[in-house]
Biopython code that builds the backbone (N, CA, C, O; Angstrom):
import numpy as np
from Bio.PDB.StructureBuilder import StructureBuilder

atoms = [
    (1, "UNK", "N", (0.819, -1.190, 0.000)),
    (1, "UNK", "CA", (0.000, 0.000, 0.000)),
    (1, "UNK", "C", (0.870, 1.264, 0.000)),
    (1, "UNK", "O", (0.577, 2.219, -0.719)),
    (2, "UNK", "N", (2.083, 1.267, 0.916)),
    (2, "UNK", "CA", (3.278, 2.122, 1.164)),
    (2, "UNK", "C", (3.397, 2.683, -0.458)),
    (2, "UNK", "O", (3.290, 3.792, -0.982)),
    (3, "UNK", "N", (3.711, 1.142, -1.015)),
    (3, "UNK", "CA", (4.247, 1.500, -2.572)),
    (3, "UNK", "C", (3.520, 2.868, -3.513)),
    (3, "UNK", "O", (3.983, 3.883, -4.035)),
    (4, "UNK", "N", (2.281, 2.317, -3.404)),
    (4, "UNK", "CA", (1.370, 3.399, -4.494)),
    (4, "UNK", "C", (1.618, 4.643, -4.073)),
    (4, "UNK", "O", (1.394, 5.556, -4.867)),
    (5, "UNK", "N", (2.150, 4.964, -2.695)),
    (5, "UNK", "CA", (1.502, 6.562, -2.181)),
    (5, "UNK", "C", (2.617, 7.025, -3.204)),
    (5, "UNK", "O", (2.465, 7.729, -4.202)),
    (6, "UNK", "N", (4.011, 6.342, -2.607)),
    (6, "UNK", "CA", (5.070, 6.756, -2.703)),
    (6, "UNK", "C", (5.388, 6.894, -4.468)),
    (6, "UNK", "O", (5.677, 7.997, -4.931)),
    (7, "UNK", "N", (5.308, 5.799, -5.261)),
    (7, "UNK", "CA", (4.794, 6.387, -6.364)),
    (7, "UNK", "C", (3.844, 7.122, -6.904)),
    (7, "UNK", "O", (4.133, 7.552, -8.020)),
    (8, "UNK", "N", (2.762, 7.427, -6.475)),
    (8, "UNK", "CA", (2.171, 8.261, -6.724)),
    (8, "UNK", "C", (2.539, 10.118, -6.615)),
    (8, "UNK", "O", (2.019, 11.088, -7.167)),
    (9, "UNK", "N", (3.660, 9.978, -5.642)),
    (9, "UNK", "CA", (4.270, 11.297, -4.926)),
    (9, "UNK", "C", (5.494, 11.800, -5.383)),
    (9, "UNK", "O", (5.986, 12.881, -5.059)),
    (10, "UNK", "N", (6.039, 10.838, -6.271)),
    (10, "UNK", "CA", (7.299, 10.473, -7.542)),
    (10, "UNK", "C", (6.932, 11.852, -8.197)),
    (10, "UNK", "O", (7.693, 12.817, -8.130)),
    (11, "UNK", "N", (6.023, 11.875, -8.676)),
    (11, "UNK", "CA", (5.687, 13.048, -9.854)),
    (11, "UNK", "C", (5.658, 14.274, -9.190)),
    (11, "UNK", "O", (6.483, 15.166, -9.388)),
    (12, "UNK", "N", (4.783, 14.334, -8.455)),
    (12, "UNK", "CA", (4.329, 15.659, -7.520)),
    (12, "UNK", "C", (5.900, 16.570, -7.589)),
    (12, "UNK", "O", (6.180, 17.677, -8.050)),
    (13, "UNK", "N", (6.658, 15.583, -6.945)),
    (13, "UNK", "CA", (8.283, 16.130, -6.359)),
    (13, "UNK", "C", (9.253, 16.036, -7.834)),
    (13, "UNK", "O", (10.288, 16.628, -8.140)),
    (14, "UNK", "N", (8.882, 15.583, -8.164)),
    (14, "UNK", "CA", (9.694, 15.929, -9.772)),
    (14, "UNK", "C", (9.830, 17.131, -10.298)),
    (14, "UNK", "O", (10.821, 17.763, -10.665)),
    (15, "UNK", "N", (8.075, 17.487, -10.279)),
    (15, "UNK", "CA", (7.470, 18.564, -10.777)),
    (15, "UNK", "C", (7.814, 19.994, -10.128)),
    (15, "UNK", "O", (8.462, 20.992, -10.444)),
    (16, "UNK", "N", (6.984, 19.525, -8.986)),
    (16, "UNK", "CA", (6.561, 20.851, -8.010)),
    (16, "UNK", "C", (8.223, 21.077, -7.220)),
    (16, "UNK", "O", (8.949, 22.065, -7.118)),
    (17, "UNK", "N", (8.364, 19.590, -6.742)),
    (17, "UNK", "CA", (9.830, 20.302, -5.609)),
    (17, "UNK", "C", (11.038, 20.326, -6.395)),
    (17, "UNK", "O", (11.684, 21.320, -6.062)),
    (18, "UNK", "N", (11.558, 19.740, -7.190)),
    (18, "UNK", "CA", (12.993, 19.749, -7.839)),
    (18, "UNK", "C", (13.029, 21.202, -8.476)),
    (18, "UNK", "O", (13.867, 22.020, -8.096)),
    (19, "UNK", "N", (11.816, 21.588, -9.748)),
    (19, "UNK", "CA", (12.172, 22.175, -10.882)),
    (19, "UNK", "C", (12.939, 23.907, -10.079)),
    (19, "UNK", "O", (13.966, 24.447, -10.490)),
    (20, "UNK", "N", (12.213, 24.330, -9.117)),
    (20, "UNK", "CA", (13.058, 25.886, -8.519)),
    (20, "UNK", "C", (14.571, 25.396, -8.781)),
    (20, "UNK", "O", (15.330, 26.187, -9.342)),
    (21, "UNK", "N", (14.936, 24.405, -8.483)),
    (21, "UNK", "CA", (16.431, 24.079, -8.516)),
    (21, "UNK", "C", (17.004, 23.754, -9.728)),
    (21, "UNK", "O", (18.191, 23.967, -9.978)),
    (22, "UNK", "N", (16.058, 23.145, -10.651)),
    (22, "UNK", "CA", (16.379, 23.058, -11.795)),
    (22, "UNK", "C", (16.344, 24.134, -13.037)),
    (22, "UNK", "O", (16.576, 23.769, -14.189)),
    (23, "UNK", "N", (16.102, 25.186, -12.773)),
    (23, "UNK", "CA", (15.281, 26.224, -13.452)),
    (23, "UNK", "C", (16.367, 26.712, -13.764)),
    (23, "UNK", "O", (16.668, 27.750, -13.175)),
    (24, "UNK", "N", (17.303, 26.181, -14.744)),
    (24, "UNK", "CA", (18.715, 26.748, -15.683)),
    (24, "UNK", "C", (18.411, 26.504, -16.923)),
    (24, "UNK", "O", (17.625, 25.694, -17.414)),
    (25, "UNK", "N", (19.317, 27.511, -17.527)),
    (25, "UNK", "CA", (18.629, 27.388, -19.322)),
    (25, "UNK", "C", (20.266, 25.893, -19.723)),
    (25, "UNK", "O", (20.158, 25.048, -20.612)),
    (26, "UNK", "N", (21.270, 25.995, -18.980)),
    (26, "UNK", "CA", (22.739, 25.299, -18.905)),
    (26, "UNK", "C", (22.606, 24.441, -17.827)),
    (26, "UNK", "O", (21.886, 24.595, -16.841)),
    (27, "UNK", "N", (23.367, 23.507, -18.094)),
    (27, "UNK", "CA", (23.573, 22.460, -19.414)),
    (27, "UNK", "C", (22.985, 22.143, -20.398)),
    (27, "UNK", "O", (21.824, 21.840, -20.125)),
    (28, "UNK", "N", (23.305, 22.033, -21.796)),
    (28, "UNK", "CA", (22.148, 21.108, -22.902)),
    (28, "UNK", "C", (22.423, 20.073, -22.729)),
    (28, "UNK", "O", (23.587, 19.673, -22.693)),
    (29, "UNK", "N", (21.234, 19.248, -22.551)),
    (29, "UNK", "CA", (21.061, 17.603, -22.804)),
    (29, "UNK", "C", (20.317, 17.746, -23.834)),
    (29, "UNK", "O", (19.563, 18.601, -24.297)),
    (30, "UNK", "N", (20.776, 16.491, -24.153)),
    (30, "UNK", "CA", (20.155, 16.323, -25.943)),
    (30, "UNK", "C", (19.559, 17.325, -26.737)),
    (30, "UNK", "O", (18.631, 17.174, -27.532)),
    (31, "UNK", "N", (20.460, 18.860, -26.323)),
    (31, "UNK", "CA", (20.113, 19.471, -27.720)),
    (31, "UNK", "C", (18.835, 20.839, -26.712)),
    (31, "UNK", "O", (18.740, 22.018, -27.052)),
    (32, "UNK", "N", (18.337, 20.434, -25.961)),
    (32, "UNK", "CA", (17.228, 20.820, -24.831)),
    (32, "UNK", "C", (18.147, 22.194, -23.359)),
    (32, "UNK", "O", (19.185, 22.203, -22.698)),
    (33, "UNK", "N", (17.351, 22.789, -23.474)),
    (33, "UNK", "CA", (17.841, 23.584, -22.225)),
    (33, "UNK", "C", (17.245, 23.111, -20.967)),
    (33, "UNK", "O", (16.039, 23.054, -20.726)),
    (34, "UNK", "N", (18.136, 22.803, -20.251)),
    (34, "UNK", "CA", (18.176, 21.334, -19.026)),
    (34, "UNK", "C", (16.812, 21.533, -18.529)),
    (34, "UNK", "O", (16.210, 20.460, -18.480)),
    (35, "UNK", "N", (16.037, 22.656, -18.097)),
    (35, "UNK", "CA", (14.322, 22.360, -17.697)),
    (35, "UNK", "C", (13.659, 22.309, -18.440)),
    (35, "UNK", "O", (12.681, 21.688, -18.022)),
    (36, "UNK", "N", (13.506, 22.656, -19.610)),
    (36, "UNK", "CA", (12.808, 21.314, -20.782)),
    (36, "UNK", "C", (13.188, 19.794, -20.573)),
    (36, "UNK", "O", (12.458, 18.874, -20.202)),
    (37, "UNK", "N", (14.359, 19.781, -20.869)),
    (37, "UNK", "CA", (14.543, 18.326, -20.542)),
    (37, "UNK", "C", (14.336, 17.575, -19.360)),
    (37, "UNK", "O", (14.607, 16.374, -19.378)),
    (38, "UNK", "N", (13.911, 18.090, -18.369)),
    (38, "UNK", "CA", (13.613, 17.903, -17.078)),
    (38, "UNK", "C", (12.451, 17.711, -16.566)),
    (38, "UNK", "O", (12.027, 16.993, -15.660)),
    (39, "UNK", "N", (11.837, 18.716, -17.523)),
    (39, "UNK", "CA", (10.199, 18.591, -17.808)),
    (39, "UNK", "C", (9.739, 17.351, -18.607)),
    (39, "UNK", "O", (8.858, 16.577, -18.230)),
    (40, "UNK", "N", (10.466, 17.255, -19.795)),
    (40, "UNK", "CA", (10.091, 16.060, -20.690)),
    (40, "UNK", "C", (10.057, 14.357, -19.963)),
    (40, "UNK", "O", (9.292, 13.400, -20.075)),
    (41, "UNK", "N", (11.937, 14.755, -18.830)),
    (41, "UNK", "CA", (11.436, 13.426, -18.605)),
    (41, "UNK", "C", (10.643, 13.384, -17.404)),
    (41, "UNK", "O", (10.865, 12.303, -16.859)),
    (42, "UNK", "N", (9.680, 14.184, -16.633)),
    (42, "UNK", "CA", (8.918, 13.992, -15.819)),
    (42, "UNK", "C", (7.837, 13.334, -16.380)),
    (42, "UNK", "O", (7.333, 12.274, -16.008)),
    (43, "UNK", "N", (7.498, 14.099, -17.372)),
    (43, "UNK", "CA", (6.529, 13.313, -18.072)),
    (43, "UNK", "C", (6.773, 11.969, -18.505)),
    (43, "UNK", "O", (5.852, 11.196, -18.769)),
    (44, "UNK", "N", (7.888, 11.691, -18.579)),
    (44, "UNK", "CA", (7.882, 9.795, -18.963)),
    (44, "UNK", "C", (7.890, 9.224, -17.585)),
    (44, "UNK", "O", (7.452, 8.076, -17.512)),
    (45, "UNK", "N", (8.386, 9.907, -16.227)),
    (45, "UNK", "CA", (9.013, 9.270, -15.562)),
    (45, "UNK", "C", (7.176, 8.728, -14.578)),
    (45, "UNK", "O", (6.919, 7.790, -13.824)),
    (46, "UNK", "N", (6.294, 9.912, -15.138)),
    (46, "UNK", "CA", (4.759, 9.931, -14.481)),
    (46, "UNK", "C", (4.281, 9.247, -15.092)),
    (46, "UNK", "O", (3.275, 8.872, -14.490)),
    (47, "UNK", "N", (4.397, 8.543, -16.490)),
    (47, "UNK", "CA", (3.675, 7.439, -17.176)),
    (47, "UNK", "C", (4.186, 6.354, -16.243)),
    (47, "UNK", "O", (3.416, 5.930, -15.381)),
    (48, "UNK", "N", (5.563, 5.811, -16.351)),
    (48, "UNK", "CA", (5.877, 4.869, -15.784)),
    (48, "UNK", "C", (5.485, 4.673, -13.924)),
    (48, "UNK", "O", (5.239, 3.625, -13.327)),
    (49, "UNK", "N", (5.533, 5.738, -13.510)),
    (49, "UNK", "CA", (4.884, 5.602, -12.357)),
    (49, "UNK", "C", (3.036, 5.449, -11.759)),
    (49, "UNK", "O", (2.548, 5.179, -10.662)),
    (50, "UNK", "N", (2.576, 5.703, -12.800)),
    (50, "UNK", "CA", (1.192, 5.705, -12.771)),
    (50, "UNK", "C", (0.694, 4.695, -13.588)),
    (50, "UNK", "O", (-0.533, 4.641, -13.676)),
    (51, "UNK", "N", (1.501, 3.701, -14.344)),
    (51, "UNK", "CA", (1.070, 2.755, -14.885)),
    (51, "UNK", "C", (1.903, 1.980, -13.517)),
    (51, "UNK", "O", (1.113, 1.188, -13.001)),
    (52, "UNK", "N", (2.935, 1.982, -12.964)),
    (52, "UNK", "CA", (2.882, 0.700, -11.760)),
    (52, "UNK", "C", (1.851, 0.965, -11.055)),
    (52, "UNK", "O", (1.032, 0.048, -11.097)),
    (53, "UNK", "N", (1.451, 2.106, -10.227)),
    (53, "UNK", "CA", (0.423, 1.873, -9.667)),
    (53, "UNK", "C", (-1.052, 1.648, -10.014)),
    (53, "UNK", "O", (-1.870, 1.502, -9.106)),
    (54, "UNK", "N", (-1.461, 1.613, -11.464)),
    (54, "UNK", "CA", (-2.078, 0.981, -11.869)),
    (54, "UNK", "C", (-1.888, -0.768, -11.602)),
    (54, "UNK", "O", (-2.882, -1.480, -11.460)),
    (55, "UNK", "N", (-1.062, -1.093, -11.576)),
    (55, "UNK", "CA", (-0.271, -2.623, -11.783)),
    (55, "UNK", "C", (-0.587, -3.075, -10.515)),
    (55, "UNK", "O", (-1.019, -4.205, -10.283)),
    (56, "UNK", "N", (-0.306, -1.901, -9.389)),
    (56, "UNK", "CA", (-0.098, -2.712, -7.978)),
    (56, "UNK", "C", (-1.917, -2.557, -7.164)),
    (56, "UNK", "O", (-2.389, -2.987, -6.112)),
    (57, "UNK", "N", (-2.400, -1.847, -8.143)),
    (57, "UNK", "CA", (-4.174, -1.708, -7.097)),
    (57, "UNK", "C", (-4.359, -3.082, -7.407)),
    (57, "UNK", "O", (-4.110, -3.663, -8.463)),
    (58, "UNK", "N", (-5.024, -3.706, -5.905)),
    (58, "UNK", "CA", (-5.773, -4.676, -5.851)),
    (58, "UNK", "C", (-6.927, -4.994, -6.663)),
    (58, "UNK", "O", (-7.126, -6.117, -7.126)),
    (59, "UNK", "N", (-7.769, -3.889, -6.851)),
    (59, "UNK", "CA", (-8.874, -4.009, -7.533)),
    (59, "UNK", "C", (-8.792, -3.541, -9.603)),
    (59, "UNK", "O", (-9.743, -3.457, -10.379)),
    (60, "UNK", "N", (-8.075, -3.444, -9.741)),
    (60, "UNK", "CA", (-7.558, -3.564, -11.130)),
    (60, "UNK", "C", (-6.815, -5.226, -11.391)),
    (60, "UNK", "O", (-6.764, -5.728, -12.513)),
    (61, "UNK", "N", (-6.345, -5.833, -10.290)),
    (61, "UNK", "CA", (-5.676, -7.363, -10.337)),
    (61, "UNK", "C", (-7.545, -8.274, -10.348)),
    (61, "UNK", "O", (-7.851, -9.264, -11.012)),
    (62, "UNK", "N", (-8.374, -7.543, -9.460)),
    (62, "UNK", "CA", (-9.290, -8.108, -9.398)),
    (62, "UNK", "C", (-9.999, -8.326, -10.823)),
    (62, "UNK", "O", (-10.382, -9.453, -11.138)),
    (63, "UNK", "N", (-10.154, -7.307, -11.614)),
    (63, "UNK", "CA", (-10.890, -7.084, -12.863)),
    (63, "UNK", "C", (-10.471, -8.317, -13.861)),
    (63, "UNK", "O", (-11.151, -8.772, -14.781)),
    (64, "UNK", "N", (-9.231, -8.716, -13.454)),
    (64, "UNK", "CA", (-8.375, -9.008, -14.280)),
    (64, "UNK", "C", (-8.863, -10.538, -13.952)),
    (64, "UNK", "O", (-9.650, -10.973, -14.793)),
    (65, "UNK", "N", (-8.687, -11.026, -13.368)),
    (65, "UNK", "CA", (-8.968, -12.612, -12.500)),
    (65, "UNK", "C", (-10.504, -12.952, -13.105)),
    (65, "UNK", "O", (-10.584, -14.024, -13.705)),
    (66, "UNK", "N", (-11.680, -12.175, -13.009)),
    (66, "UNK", "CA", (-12.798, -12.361, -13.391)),
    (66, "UNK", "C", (-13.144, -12.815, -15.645)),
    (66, "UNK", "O", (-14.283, -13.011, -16.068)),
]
sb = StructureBuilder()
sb.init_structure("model")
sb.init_model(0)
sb.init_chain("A")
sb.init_seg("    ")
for serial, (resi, resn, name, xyz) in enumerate(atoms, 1):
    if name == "N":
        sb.init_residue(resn, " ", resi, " ")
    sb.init_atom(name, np.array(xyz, "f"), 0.0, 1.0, " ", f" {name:<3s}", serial, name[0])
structure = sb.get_structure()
C-alpha cells in the first residue's frame, strides 16, 4: 500500500519540488535547455509511475482474474 503513495508522490516532487532548482537554461542535454529536458522526462518518468500503480491496485488485479 506504502508503494502506491510513494509512487504516486514520484511526480508531484519531480514537478513541483525539484524544478526551482532546476530552473537553468545550462547544461544542454540532448540538444534541450536542461528544464525542458527535465520537464520532458517527468513526463515519462509519471507514465511509468502511474502505470505501476495501476499494476499494484488490488482491484484492477481483481478485474483481471474475473
Amino acid at each position: 500500500m506504502w508503494l502506491r503513495f510513494i509512487l504516486a508522490a514520484v511526480p508531484f516532487v519531480l514537478i513541483l519540488g525539484v524544478v526551482p532548482w532546476a530552473n537553468r537554461v545550462e547544461p544542454y542535454v540532448l540538444g534541450l535547455p536542461f528544464l525542458l529536458f527535465w520537464l520532458s522526462l517527468s513526463i515519462v518518468v509519471t507514465s511509468v509511475c502511474m502505470a505501476a500503480v495501476y499494476r499494484l491496485d488490488p482491484a484492477n488485479r481483481q478485474e483481471a482474474d474475473q
